[in-house]
PLY file of the C-alpha trace (Angstrom):
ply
format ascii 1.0
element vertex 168
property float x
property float y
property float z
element edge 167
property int vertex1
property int vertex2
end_header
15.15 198.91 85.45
13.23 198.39 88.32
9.35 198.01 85.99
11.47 195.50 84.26
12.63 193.15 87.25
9.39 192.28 88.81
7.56 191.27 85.98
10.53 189.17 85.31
10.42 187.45 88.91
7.01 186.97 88.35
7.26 185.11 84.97
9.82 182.71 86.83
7.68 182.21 90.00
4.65 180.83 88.41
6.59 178.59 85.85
8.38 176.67 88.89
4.67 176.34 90.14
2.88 173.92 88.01
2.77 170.34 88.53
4.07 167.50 86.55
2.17 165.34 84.90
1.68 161.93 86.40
4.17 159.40 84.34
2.34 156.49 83.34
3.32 153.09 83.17
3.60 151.45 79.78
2.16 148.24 80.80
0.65 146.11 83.62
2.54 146.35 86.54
2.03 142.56 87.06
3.94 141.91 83.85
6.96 142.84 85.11
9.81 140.19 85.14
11.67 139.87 88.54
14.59 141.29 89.45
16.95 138.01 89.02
14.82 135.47 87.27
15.16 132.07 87.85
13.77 131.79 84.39
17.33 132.30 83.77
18.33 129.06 84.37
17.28 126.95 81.62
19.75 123.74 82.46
17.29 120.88 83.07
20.28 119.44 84.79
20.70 122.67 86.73
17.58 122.98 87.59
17.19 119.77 89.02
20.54 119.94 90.47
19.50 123.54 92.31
16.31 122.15 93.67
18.64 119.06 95.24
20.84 121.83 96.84
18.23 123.45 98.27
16.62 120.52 100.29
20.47 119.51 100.98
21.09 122.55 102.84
18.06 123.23 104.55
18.28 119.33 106.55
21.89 120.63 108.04
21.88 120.74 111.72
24.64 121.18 114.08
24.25 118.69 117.45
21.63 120.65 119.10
19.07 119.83 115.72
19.97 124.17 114.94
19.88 124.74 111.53
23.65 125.74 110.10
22.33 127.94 107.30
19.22 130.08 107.33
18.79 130.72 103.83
20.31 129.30 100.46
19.94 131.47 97.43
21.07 129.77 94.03
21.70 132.62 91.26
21.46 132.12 87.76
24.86 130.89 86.44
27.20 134.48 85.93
30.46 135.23 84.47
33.25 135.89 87.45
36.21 137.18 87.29
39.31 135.00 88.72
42.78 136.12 89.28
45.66 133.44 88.17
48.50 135.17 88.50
50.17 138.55 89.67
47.37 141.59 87.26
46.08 138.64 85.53
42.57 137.44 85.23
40.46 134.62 83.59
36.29 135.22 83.47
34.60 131.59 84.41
30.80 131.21 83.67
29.56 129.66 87.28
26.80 129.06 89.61
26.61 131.45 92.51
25.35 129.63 95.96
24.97 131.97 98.93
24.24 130.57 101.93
23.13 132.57 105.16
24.68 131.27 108.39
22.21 130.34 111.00
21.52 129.74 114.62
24.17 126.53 114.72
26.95 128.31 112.77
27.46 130.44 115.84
27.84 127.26 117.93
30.81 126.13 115.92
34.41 127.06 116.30
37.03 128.16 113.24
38.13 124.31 112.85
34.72 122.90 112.43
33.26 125.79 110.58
36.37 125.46 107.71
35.63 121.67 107.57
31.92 122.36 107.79
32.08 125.30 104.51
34.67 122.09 103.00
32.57 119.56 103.10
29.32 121.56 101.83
31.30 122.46 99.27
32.35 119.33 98.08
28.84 117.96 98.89
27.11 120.58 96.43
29.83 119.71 93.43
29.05 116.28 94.08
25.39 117.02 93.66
25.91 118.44 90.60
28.04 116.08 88.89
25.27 113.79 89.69
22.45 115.57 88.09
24.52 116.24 84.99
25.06 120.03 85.83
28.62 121.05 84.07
29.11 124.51 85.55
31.95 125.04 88.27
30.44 126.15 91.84
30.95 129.78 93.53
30.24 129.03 97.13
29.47 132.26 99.66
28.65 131.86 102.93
27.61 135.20 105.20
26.36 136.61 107.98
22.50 137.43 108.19
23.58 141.05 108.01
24.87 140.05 104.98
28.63 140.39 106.25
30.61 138.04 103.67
32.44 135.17 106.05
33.67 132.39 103.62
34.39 132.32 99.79
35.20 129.34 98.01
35.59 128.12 94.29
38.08 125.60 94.43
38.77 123.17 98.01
42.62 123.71 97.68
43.34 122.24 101.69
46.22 124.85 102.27
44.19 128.05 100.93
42.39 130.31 103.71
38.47 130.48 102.64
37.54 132.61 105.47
37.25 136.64 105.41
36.67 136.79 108.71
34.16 135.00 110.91
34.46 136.99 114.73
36.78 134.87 115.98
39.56 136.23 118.03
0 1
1 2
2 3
3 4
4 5
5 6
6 7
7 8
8 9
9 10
10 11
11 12
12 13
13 14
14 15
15 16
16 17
17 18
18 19
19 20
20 21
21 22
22 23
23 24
24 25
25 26
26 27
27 28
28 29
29 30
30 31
31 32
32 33
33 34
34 35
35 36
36 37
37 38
38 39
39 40
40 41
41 42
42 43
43 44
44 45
45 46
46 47
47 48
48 49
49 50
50 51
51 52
52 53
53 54
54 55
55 56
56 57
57 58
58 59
59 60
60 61
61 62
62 63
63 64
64 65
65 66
66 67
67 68
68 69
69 70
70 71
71 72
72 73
73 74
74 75
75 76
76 77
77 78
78 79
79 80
80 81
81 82
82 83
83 84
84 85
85 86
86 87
87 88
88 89
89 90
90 91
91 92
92 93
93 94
94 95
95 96
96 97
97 98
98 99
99 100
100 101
101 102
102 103
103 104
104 105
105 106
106 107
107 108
108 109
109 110
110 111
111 112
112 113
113 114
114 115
115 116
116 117
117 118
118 119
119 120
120 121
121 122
122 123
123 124
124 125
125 126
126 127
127 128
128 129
129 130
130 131
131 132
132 133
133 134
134 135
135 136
136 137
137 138
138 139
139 140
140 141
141 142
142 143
143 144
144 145
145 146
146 147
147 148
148 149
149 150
150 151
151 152
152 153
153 154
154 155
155 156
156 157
157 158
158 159
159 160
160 161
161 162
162 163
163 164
164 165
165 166
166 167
């Protein structure tokens, strides 16, 4: 059995020993859509009503002219899931706004950062009532790390919005 085995090894050695052909791509790579296109969003009203957001967020400052967020990112409007009751859940289409915390958020306390995530909040539905926009807001604020520290859909005063922000 032995005039049997090696030629056998042998045949299996020098199949795992070619290389694979080079896959190539069906198309120019420059083509591509992105990942989360903001051709997505084809709302005039939401459009314009994104854009306003943006500039809105980027002019807050705390005292010392530090900028409370360091990043917005507006998503294309998504289907989340709610809970409204004990196993029960309702699927809203809304607008996703993520906002990165910046140098100033660290200046605030837990009082003035819950009226500070209230009032944006407010301030972005306001904005887009304004420009028409009909879609309920999602509002996420986090850490840079990307540590999730506030989540808001609706301003109910007596709900906690906070996950957890490093307070003691």
């Amino acid at each position: 059995m032995r005039p049997l085995t090696v030629p056998l090894l042998l045949a299996l050695g020098l199949c795992g020993c070619s290389r694979p052909e080079p896959v190539q791509p069906r198309g120019p790579v420059g083509d591509l859509p992105p990942a989360y296109p903001r051709s997505a969003i084809t709302d005039p009203a939401t459009v314009r009503a994104i854009q306003v957001l943006e500039a809105m967020v980027a002019r807050l400052q705390d005292p010392d002219r530090q900028p409370l967020y360091s990043a917005v990112e507006i998503m294309p409007p998504t289907r989340t899931v709610l809970p409204y009751g004990v196993g029960r859940y309702e699927q809203q289409v809304r607008l996703p706004v993520i906002l990165t915390t910046g140098l100033g958020w660290g200046k605030l306390d837990s009082a003035a950062r819950e009226t500070q995530v209230r009032k944006i909040h407010a301030d972005c539905l306001a904005v887009l009532q304004r420009e028409g926009c009909k879609l309920p807001l999602t509002l996420t604020v986090q850490e840079p790390r990307g540590w999730q520290v506030a989540w808001l859909n609706d301003a109910n005063p007596g709900k906690t919005i906070f996950v957890g922000d490093g307070d003691e």
